[in-house]
C-alpha positions in Angstrom: 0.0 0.0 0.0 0.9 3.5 -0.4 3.0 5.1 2.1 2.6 9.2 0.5 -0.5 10.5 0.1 -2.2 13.6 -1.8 -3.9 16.1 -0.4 -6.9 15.2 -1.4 -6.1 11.3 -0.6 -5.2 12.3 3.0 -9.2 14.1 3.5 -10.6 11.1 1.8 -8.8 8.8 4.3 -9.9 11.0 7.2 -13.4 10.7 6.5 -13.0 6.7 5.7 -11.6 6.4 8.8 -14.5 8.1 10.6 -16.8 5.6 9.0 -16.5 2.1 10.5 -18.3 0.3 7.2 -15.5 1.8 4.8 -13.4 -1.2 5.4 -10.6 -0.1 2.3 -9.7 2.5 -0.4 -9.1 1.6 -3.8 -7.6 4.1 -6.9 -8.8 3.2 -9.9 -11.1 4.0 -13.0 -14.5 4.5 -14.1 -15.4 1.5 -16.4 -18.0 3.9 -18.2 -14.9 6.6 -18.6 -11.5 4.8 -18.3 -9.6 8.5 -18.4 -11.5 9.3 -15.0 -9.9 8.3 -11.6 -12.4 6.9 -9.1 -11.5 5.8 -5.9 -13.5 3.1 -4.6 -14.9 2.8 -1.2 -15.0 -0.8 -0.4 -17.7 -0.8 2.3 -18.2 -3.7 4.7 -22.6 -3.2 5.1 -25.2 -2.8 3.0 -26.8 0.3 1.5 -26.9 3.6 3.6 -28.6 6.8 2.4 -26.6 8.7 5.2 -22.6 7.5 4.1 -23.5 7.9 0.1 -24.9 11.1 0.7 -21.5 12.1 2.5 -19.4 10.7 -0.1 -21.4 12.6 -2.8 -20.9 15.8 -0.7 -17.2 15.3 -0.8 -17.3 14.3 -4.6 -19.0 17.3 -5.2 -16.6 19.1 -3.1 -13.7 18.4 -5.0 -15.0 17.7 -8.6 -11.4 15.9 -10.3 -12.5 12.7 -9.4 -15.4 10.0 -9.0 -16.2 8.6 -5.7 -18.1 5.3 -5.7 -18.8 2.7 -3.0 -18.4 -1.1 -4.0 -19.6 -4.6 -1.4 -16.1 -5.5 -0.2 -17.7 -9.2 -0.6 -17.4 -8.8 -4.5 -13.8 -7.2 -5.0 -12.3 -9.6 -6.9 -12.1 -9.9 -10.6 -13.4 -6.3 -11.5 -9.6 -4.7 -12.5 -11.9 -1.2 -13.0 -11.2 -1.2 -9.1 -7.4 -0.5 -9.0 -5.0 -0.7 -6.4 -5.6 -1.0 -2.6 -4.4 2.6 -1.3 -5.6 2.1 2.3 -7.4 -0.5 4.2 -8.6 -0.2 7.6 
């Protein structure tokens, strides 16, 4: 795993780490648009309006990137994922 972070990396792995269902990070692409960067939040629990809606807010907040949950029971096989850049 990565040891330096952006800045941007480092606020998106504050707020992962103040939600206990975000179990990892991943940096990858958007399958719909390769070009785009997406990092991945591998969550641990089902669906929940309240964590989406925070992740959207920080999307929004930023605007270079995609942010996109994905079940952390169906990681493997899907290369559109990327790399591991933090796991809790």
């Amino acid at each position: 795993m990565r040891q330096e972070y952006s800045g941007f990396e480092k606020k998106l792995l504050d707020f992962a780490q103040g939600v206990p269902s975000i179990s990892a990070i991943a940096r990858g692409n958007n399958p719909e648009d390769e070009g785009m960067i997406t990092y991945w939040m591998i969550v641990s629990a089902p669906y929940d309006r309240d964590r989406s809606d925070a992740i959207t807010a920080l999307e929004l907040a930023q605007g270079n990137f995609f942010l996109a949950e994905w079940p952390s029971a169906d990681v493997k096989s899907y290369p559109f994922l990327g790399k591991v850049i933090w796991r809790r």
